[in-house]
N, C-alpha and C positions, 0 to 999 in steps of 0.2 A: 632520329628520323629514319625512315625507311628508303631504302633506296627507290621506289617507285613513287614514294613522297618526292623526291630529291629529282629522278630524272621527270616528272609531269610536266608535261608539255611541249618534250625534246622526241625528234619525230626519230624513231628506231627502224630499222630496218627488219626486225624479227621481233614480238611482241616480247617481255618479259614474263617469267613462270612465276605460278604465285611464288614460290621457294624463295624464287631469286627475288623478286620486287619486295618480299616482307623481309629483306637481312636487314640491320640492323646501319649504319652507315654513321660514325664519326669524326669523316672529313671529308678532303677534298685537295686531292693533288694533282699537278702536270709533272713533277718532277721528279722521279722515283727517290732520289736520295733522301725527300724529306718525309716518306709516306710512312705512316704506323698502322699498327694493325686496326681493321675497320675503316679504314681507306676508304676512297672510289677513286682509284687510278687514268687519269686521261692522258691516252698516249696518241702526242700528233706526230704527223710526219713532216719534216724539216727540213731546211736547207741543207743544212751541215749532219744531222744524226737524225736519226727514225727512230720514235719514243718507242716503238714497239718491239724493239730488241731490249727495254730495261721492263717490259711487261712482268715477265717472270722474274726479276728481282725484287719489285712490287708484290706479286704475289705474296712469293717467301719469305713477307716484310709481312706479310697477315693482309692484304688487300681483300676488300670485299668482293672484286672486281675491276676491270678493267674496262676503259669505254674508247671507242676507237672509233674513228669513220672508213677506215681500210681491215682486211678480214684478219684475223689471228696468226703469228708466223707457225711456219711448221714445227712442230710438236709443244706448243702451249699448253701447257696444266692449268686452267684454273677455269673462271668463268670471266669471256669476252660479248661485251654488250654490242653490239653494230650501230652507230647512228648517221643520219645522212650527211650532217656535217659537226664535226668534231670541235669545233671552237666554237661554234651556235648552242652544242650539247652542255659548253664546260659555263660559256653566260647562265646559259636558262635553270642549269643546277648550281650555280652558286646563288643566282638569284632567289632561288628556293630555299636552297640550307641557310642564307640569312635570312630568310621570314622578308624580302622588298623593301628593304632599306629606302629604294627609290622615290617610294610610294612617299614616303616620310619628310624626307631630306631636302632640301633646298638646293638639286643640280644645277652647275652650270657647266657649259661645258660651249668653251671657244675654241675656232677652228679660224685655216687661216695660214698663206704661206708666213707671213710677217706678222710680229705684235701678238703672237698670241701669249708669251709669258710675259711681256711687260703687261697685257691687258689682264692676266690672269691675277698679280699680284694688285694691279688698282683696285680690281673688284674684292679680294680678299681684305683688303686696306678697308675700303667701304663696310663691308661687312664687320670686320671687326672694332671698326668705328660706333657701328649703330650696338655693338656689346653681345655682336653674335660669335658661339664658338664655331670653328671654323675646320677646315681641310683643305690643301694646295694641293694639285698634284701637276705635274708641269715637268720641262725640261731641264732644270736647274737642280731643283731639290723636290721632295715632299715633306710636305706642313702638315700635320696632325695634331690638334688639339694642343698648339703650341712648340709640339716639338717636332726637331729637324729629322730627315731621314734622308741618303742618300738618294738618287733616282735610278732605277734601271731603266727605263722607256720613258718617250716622253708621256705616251698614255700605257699604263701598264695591261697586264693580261688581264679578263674582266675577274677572274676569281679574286685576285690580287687588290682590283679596284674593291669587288665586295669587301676585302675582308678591313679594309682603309673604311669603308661608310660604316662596319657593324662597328669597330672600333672607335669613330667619333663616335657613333649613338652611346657607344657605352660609357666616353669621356662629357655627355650629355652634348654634344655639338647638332649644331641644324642646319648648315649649309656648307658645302663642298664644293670646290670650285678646279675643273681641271682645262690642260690643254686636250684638245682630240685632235692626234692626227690624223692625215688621210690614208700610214700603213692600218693605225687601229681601227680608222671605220670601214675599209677595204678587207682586213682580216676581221672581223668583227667581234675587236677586242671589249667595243661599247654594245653589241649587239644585246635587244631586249630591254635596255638602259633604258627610264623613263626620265627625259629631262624636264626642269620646270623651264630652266633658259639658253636658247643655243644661240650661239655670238660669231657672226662670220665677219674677218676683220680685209680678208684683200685674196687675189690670187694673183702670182704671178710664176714664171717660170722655174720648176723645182721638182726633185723627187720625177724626172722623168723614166730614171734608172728601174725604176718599181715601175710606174702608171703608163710608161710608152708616147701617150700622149696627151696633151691638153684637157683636152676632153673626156678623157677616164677619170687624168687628175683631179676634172671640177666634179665629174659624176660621185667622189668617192665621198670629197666635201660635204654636197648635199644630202647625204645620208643623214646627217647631223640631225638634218628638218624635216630631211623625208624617211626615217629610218625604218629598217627591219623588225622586225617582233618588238614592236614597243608603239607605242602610242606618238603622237609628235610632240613636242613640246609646246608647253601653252604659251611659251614668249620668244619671238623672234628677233634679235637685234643685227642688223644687216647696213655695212657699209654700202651707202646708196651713189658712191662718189667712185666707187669701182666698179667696171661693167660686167665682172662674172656676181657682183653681190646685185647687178637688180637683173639677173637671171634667175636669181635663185625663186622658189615658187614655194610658196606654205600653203597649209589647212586651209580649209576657210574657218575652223577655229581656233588659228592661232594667232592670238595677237603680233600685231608687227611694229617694230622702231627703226626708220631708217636712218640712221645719221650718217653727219658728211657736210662738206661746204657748199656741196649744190641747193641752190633755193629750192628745191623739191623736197629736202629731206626735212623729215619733222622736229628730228633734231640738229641743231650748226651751231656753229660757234662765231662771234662776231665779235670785232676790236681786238681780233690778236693781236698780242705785244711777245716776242720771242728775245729775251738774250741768255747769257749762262748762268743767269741764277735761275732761270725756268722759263713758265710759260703764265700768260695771263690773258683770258676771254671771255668774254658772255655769253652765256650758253643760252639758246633759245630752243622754247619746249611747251606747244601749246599755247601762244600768248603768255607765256612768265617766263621773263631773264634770271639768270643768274650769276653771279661773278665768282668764278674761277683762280684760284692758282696753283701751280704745280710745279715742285723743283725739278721734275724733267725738262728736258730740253728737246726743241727740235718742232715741228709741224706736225711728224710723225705720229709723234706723243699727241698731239690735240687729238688724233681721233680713235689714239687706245683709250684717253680719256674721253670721252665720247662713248665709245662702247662700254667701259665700266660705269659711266654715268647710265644709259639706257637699259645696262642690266640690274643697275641699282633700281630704279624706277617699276621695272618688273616686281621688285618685291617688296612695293610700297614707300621705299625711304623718302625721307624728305631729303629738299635740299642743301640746307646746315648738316644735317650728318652725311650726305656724300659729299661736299664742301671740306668736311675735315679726314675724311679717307682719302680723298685726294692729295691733302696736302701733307695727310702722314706719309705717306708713299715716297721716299727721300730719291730710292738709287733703285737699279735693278743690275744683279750681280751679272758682268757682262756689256751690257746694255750701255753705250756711251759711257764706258765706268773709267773716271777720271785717273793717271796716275802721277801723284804728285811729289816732288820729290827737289820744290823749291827753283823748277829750272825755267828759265825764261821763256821756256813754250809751255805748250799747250800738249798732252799724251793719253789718248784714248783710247780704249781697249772695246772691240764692240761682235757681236756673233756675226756679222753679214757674211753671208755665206753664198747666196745666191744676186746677181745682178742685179737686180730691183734694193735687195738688201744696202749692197754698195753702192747706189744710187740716193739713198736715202740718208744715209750716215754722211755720205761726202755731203750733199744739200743741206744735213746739218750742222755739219763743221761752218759751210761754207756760209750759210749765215750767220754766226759768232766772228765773221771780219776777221780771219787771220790773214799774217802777211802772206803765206802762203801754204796749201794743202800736202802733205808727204803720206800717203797711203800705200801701205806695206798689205799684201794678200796673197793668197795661194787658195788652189783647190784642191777639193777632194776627191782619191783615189777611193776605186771602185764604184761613181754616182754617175749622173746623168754627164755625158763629157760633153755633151750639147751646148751647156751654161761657160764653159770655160773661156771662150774665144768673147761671151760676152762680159761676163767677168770683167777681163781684159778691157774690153771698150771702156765698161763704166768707172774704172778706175784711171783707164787714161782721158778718158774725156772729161772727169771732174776734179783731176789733179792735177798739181802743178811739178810731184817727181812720185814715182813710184818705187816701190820696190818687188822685183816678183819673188815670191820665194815656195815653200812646203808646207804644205797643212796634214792634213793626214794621209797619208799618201796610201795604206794599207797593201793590198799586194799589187799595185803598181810602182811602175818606176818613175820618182818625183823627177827628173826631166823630161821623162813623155810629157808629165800634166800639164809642167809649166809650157813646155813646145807648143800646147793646145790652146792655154791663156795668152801665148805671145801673139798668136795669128789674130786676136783682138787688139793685144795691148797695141803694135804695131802701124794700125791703121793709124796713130795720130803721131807727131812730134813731139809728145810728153817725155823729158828725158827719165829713164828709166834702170836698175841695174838688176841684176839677176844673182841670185844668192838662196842656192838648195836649202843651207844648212838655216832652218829658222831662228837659235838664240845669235848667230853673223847676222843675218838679214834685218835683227833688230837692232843689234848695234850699229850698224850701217845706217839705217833709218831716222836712230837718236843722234847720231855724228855728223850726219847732214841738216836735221833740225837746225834754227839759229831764233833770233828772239822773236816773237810775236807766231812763229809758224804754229802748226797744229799738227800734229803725228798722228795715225790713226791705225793703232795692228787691228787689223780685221782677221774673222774668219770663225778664229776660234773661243774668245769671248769668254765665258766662264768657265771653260775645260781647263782640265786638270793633268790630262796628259796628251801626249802625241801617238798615236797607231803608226806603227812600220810593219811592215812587210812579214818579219818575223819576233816581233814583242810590241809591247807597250809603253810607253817609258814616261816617267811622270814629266811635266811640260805646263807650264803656266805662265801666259803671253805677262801677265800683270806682275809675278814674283822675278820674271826675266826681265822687264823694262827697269822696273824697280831697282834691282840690281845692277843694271846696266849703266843705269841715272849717276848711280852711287859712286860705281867706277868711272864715270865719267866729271867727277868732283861735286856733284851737287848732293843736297841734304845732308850739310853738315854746318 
C-alpha cells in the first residue's frame, strides 16, 4: 500500500510529493524499537519521552517516513510528514492499512466509570453463546479468538486495536467487544472507530487527575455516541437509572435501549431475588418477560446484565441464547472474587477503587446478611486526591471495622494518601486501624474476621502487582489472603 493510500483522509499540514505518497509502505509503528524497514513511523509527544528524539533511529531502521503533529528536531535526515493531530493521523492510517475492519465487525464498545469489564465479559458470554467468534478487549486481559493475551490499556492505541480486529477476521471472528475509556476517547485512541454498539453503564466521581472536572469527564464519555471522524453507532444502550446516562443525546438514527429500574426505561428487571449463589429477575422488554439467572452477585450485577442483555438484543439474539450467556458468565477475575480457604467467614477481593465503587461492593456484601462488614482499602498515588477523603466516608459509613492501608502509592508518599482518606474515614465512629504496609494490613483484616463476618480487600482486584515510588513489585490481594488463610490454620 502506498503511503498516500495509507495517510487518505489524515489532514496534513503540507500536502505530500508525488515521490513521497507513491513509496511503498509495510507497516505501521509508534514505537521505534519494533519498526523494520518500509515502516511509516508515528512519533508522539508524551508525558515522560518525545517520540521525536527516536525519529532518526526509525529512519536508520529503513523507515519510509516519519509522521508527527510537532515539526522535525534539529538536524533530522530523512522525510517528516506534518499532521494536525498525531494520534487522529495514527487512527485514520491504521484504519486504512487494514482495509475497515470496522465496516465488517460486530463493535461494541462500553463506557462507563463502574461495570464496564464485568459488562464486557457478559456480552462476550452472550456472544459466544450464540456460536460467534469473538474478541475481549478490556482491563483485565485481552481475548482473541479464544486466546488470552496480557492487557497494556484498558483501551489500547487505536493501531493496536486495528491490528486485534484484522486478526480476528483472519481467525474468521465477527464480533469484538471492548472497554472505552474516557483517557482513550479524550486521546482519541478509538477516534474514526465505527461502532455497531456503544453501551453507557454509570458516571460517578473518577479520573479527575486527567479531566479536572465533571463535566469534561462526561463530555469525553459522550464521544462514544457522539464521536469524531466516524459515523455514530446504530445502537445505543444507556443506563436510564443514572442522571449523566439520560443526558446523554444520540442521532436521530440511532436506535436507543434504556435500561434500569425506573418505569421509564424500556428495559427492567422485576422479582429480583439476590443471595450468594447469584441473582434472579424478569426482564421486561417490549411486552415479553423473561427469566433470568446469573451466578454474579449483587444489584449491581442486574444492570451489567441489563446492558449485556440490550446489547445482545442490538444484534438480533433471542432470548434462550442470551439466557445461556448469562449464565455461562460464572466469576469475573477481580470482581467480588471469592477467596476460600475453608474459613468461617466470608473474603472478597473486589477492584473499587473509586467511592461509588466502594459503595457498591459494601451494599453487596451488606446484602448476603453477614454478622458484620471489615473493609480493608487504600488509594491511589498520583490520581485525583479529591476521591480520597470520600473513599474514607464510604467505607466508614458502610462498615462495621475498617482497615486503611497502601494501594499504589506510585511517587507519592503512602502516608500523605492515607492522611487524605482519614479526613473522610473519621467523620464517623467506625472503629478503624491504619497499616501502610498492605500483605500486615491484610493480615490484620483476616485476624479480626470471626465467623459469619465478611472481609472485603478492595481497590486492587485482579492486579498482579503493587507500584512504588521507585519499582514495581509483584503483589496479589488474592495469593496474599490465600496465604494468609493458610497461615492462619485454615484449608487444611
Amino acid at each position: 500500500m502506498t503511503l498516500a493510500d495509507i495517510l487518505n483522509g489524515v489532514r496534513l499540514r503540507t500536502p505530500l510529493s508525488l515521490e513521497t505518497g507513491s513509496r511503498e509502505v509495510s507497516g505501521l509503528e509508534y514505537d521505534s524499537r519494533k519498526v523494520q524497514a518500509g515502516f511509516l513511523f508515528f512519533a508522539f509527544p508524551g508525558a515522560r519521552t518525545d517520540g521525536r528524539q527516536f525519529a532518526q533511529e526509525a529512519i536508520a531502521k529503513g523507515a519510509a517516513a516519519v509522521v508527527s503533529e510537532l515539526p522535525a528536531p534539529a538536524g533530522f535526515q530523512g522525510t517528516w510528514i506534518e499532521a494536525e493531530h498525531g494520534r487522529q493521523a495514527l487512527a485514520t492510517a491504521s484504519r486504512n492499512f487494514y482495509d475497515h475492519p470496522d465496516q465488517r465487525l460486530g463493535l461494541t464498545g462500553v463506557t462507563g466509570t463502574n461495570g464496564k469489564t464485568t459488562t464486557t465479559f457478559l456480552i462476550d458470554s452472550i456472544l459466544r453463546a450464540a456460536g460467534k467468534t469473538t474478541a475481549l478487549v478490556g482491563t483485565i486481559e485481552y481475548r482473541l479468538a479464544g486466546q488470552v493475551r496480557p492487557a497494556v490499556n484498558t483501551t489500547p492505541e487505536s493501531l493496536d486495536l486495528y491490528r486485534i480486529f484484522h486478526e480476528l477476521e483472519q481467525a474468521g471472528g465477527t464480533h469484538a467487544t471492548m472497554e472505552v475509556s474516557s483517557h482513550a476517547l479524550a486521546l482519541d485512541r478509538v477516534y474514526g472507530i465505527t461502532f455497531h454498539t456503544a453501551v453507557f453503564t454509570n458516571l460517578t466521581r473518577d479520573h479527575l487527575d486527567f479531566h479536572h472536572t465533571m463535566e469534561d469527564y462526561f463530555a469525553a464519555k459522550t464521544l462514544l455516541f457522539q464521536p469524531r471522524g466516524a459515523t455514530p453507532p446504530r445502537w445505543a444502550i444507556i443506563n436510564f437509572d443514572d442522571p449523566y446516562g439520560q443526558q446523554i443525546r444520540t442521532a436521530p438514527q440511532v436506535q436507543t435501549i434504556r435500561y434500569g429500574f425506573d418505569p421509564g426505561a424500556e428495559l427492567r428487571p422485576s422479582g429480583l431475588e439476590m443471595d450468594f449463589s447469584g441473582l434472579r429477575f424478569t426482564v421486561d422488554y417490549r411486552n415479553q418477560q423473561f427469566r433470568l439467572e446469573s451466578p454474579l452477585v449483587g444489584k449491581i450485577n442486574a444492570y451489567n446484565i441489563l446492558a449485556a442483555c440490550g446489547t445482545a438484543l442490538s444484534y438480533g439474539f433471542d432470548w434462550e441464547t442470551i439466557a445461556r450467556g448469562i449464565a455461562a458468565c460464572r466469576s469475573i477475575p477481580g470482581r467480588f472474587e471469592t477467596v476460600d480457604e475453608r474459613q468461617p467467614f466470608m473474603v472478597v477481593v473486589d477492584y473499587a477503587h473509586t467511592d461509588d465503587a466502594l459503595k457498591n461492593v459494601i451494599a453487596v456484601a451488606r446484602a448476603l446478611k453477614p454478622a458484620r462488614i471489615i473493609t480493608l482499602f487504600g488509594c491511589g498515588g498520583d490520581r485525583d486526591r479529591s476521591k480520597r477523603p470520600l473513599m474514607g466516608m464510604a467505607a466508614a459509613q458502610g462498615s462495621d471495622f475498617v482497615v486503611l492501608t497502601s494501594d499504589n502509592p506510585r511517587s507519592e508518599d503512602p502516608i500523605a494518601i492515607m492522611n487524605d482518606a482519614l479526613v473522610g474515614l473519621r467523620r464517623f465512629d467506625t472503629p478503624h486501624i491504619i497499616e501502610p504496609d498492605r500483605e500486615s494490613a491484610i493480615r490484620a483484616a483476616l485476624r479480626e474476621a470471626k465467623p459469619k463476618d465478611l472481609v472485603i480487600l478492595a481497590g486492587k482486584g485482579h492486579e498482579t502487582y503493587q507500584v512504588l515510588k521507585d519499582r514495581v513489585i509483584h503483589f496479589d490481594d488474592r495469593e496474599t489472603a490465600r496465604a494468609i488463610l493458610r497461615e492462619l490454620g485454615y484449608g487444611k
